[in-house]
Backbone as a chain_set.jsonl record, in Angstrom:
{"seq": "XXXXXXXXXXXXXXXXXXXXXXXXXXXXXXXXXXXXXXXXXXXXXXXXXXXXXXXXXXXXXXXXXXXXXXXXXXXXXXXXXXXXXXXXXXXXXXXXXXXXXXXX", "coords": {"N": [[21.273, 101.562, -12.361], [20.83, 98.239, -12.278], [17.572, 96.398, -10.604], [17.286, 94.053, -8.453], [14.716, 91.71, -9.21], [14.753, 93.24, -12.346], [17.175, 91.824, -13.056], [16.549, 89.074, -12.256], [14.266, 88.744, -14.351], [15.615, 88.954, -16.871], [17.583, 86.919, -16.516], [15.615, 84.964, -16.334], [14.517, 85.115, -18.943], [16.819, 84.592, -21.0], [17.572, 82.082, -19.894], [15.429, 80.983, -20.973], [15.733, 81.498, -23.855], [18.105, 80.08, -24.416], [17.264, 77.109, -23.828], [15.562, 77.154, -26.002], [16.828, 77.702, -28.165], [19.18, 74.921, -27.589], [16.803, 72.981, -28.143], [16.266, 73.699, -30.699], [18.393, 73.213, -32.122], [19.003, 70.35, -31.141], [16.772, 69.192, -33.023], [17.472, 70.168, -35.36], [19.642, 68.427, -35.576], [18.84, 65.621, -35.523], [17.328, 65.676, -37.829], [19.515, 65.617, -39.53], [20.444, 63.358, -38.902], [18.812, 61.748, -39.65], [18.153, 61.929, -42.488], [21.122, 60.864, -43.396], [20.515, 58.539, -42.399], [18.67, 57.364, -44.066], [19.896, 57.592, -46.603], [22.005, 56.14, -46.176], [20.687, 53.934, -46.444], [20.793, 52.353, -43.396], [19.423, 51.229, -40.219], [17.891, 51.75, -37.322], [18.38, 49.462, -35.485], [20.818, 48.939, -36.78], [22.865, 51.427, -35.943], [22.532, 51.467, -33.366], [24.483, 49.622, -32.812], [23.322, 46.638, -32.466], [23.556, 43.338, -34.077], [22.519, 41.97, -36.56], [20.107, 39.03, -36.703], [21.365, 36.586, -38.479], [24.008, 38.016, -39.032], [24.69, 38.017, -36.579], [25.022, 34.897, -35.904], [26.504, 33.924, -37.931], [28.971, 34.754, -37.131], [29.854, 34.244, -34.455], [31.43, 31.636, -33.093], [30.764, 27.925, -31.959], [32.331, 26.57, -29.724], [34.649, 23.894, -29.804], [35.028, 20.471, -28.827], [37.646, 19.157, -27.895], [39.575, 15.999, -27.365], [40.378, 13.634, -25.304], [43.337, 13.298, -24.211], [44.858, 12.423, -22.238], [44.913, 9.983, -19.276], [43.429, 8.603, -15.895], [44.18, 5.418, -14.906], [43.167, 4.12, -13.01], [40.906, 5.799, -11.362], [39.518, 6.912, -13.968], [39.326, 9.349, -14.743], [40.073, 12.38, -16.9], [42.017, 14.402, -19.103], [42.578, 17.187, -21.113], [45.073, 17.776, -22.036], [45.211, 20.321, -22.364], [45.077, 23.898, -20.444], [45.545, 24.327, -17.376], [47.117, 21.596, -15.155], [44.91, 18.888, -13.829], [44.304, 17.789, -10.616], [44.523, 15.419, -9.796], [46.947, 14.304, -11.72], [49.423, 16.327, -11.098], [49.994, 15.409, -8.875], [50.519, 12.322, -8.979], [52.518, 12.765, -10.774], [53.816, 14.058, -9.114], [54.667, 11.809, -7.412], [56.558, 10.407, -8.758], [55.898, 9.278, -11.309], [55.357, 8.876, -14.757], [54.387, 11.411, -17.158], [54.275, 10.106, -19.394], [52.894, 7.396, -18.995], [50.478, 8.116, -18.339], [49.305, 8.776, -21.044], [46.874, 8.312, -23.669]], "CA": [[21.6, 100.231, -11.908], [19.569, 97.625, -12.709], [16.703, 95.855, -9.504], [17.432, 92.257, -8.566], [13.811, 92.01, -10.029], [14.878, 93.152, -13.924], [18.01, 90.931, -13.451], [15.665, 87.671, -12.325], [13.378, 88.465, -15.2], [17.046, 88.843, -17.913], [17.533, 85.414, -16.38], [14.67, 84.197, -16.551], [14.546, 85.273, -21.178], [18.023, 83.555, -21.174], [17.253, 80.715, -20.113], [13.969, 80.363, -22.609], [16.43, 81.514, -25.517], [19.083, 79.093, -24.412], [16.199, 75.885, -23.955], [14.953, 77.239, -27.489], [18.315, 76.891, -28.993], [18.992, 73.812, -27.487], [15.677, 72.045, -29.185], [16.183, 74.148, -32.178], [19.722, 72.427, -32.292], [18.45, 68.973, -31.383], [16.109, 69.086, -34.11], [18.284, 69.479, -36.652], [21.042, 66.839, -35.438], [18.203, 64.491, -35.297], [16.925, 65.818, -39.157], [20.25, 65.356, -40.147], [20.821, 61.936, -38.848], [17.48, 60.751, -40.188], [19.025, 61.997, -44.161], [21.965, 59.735, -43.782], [20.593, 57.182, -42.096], [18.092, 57.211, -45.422], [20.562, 57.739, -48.222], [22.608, 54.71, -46.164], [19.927, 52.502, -45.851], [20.776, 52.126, -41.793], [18.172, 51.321, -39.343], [17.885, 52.154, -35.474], [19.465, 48.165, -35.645], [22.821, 49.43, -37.072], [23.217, 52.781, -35.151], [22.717, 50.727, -31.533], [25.53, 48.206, -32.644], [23.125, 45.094, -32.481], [23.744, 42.891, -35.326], [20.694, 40.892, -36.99], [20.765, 37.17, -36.114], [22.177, 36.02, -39.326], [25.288, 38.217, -38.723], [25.304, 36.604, -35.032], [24.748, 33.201, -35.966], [27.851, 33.322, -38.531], [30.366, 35.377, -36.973], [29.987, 33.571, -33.389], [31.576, 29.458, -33.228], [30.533, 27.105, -31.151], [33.547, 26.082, -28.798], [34.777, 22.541, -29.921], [35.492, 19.144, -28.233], [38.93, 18.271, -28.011], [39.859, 14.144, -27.563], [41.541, 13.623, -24.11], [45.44, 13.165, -24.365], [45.821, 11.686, -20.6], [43.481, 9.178, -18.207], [43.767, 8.406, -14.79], [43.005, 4.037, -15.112], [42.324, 4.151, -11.488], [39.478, 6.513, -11.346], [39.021, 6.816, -15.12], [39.525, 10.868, -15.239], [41.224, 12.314, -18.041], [42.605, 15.502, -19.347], [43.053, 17.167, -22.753], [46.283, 18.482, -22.194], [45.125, 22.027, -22.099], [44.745, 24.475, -19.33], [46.145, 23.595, -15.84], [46.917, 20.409, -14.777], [44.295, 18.604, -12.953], [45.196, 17.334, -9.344], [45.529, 13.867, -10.273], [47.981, 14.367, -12.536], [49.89, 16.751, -10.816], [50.197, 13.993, -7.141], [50.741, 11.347, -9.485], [53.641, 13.132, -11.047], [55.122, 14.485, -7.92], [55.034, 10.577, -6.35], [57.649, 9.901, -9.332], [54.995, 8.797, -12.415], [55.611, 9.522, -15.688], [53.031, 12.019, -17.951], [53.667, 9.337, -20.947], [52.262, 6.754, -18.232], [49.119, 8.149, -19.001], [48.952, 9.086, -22.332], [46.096, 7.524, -23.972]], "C": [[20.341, 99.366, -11.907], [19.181, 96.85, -11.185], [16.887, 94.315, -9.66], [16.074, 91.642, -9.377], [13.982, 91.951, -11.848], [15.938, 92.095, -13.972], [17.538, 89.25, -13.221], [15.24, 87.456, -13.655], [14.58, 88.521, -16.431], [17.215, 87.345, -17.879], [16.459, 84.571, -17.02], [14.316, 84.058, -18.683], [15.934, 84.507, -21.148], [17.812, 82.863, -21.012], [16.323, 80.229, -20.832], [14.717, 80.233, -23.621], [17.623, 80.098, -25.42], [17.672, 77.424, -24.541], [15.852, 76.129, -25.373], [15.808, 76.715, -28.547], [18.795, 75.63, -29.063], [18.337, 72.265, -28.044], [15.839, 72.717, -30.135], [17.411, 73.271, -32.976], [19.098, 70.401, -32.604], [17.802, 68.558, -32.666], [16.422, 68.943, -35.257], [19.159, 68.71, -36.78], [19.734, 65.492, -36.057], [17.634, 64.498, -37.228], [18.016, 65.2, -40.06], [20.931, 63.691, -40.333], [19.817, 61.063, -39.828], [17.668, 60.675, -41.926], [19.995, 60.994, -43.809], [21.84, 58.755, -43.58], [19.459, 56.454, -43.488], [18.998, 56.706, -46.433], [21.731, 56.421, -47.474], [21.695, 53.348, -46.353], [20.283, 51.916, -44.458], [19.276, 52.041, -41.42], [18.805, 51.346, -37.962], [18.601, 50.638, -34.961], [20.794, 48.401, -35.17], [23.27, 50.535, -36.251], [23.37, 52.47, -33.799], [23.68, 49.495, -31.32], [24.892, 46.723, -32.718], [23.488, 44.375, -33.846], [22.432, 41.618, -35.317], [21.008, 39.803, -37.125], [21.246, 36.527, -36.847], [23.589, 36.214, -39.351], [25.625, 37.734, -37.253], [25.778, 35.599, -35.248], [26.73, 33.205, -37.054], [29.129, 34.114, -38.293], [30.539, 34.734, -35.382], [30.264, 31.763, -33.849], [31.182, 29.24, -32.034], [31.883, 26.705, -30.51], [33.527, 24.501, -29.413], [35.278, 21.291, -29.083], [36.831, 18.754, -28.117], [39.148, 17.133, -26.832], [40.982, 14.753, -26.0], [43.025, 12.856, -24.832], [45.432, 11.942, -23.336], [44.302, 10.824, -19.826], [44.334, 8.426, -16.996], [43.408, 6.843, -15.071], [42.548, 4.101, -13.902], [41.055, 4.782, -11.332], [38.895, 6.553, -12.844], [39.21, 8.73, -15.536], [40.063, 10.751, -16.518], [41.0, 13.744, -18.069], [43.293, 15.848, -20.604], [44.803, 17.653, -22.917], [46.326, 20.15, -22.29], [44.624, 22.621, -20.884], [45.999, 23.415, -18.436], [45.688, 21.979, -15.988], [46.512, 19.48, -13.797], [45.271, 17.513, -11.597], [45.427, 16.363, -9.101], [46.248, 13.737, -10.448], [48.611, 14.987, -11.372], [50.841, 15.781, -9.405], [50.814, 13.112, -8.089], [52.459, 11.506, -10.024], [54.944, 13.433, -10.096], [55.587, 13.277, -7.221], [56.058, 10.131, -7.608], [56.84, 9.367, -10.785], [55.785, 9.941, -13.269], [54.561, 10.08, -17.019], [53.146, 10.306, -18.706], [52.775, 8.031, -19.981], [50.672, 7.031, -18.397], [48.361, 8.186, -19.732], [47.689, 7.778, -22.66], [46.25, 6.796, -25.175]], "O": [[19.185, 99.683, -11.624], [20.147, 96.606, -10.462], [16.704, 93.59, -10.637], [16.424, 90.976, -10.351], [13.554, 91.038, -12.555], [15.784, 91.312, -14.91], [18.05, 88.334, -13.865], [15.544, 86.43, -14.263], [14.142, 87.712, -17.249], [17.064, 86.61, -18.855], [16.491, 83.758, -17.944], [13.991, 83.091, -19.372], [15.669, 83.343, -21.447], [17.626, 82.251, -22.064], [16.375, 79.097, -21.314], [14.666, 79.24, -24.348], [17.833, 79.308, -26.341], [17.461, 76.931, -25.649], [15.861, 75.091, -26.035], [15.701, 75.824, -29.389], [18.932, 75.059, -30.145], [18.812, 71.151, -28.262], [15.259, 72.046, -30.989], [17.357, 72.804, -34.114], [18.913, 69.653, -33.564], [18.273, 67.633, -33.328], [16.047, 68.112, -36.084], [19.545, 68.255, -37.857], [19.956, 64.65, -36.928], [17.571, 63.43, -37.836], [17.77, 64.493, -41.038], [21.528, 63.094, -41.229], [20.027, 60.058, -40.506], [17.413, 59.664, -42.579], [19.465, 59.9, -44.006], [22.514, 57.857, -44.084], [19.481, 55.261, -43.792], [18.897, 55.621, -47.006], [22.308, 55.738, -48.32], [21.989, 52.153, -46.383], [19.981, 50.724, -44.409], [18.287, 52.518, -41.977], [19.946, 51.031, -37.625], [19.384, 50.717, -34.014], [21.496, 48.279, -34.166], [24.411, 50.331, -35.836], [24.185, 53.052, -33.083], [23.795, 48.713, -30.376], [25.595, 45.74, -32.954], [23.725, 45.16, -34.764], [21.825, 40.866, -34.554], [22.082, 39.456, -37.617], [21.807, 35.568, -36.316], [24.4, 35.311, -39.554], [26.663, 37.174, -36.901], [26.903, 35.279, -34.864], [27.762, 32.596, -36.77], [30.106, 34.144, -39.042], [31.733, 34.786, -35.087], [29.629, 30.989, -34.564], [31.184, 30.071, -31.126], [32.636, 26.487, -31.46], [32.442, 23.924, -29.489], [36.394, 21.572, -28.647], [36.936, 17.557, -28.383], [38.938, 17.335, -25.636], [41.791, 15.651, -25.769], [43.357, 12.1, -25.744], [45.869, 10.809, -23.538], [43.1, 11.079, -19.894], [45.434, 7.877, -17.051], [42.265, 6.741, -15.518], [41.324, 4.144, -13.782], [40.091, 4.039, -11.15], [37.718, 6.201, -12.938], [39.185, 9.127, -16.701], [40.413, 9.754, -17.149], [40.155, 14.333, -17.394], [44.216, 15.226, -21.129], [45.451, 17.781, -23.956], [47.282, 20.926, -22.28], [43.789, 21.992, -20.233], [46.769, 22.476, -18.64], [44.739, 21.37, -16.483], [47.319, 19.117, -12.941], [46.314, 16.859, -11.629], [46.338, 16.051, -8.334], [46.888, 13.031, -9.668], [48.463, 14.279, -10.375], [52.05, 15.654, -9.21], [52.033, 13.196, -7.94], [53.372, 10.711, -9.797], [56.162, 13.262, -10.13], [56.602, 13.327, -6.526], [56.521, 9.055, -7.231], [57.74, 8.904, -11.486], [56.374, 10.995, -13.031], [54.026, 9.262, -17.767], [52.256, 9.466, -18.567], [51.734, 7.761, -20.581], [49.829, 6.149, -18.562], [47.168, 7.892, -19.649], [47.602, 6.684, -22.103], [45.414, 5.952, -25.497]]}, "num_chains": 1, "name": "protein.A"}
């Protein structure tokens, strides 16, 4: 029967061979990545998802302006007709007004 002693020191070679394996493994994932990322032409860029500021710049728009629809004349507000309807409008409507009343 084996001494808590020889079974520490069993432990103790397993775990070296397993850590060895481990980086012996790593090593070649990382060899192997570094071949395809060659024979693709990739860089550390492409593999982290960023995209290089030319593909930013033309796959992102700028949000555009849209022309108000509606205006309060009293205060001068206005409202494109999209989204919720601001709380002007909404009072104005409920006292009996009519949207085209505002139209611009």
């Amino acid at each position: 029967m084996s001494t808590l002693q020889d079974l520490l020191a069993q432990r103790a070679d397993i775990e070296k061979q397993i850590a060895n394996m481990q980086s012996e493994a790593r090593a070649a994932t990382i060899a192997k990545v570094r071949a395809m990322m060659a024979e693709f032409g990739l860089t550390a860029a492409d593999i982290s998802g960023k995209a290089s500021s030319v593909r930013a710049t033309s796959a992102v728009k700028a949000p555009s302006k849209v022309a108000a629809k509606y205006r309060n004349n009293a205060t001068g507000d206005t409202w494109t007709g999209r989204g919720l309807q601001p709380k002007w409008l909404k009072a104005a409507l409920a006292d009996g007004a009519k949207i085209e009343e505002f139209t611009i």
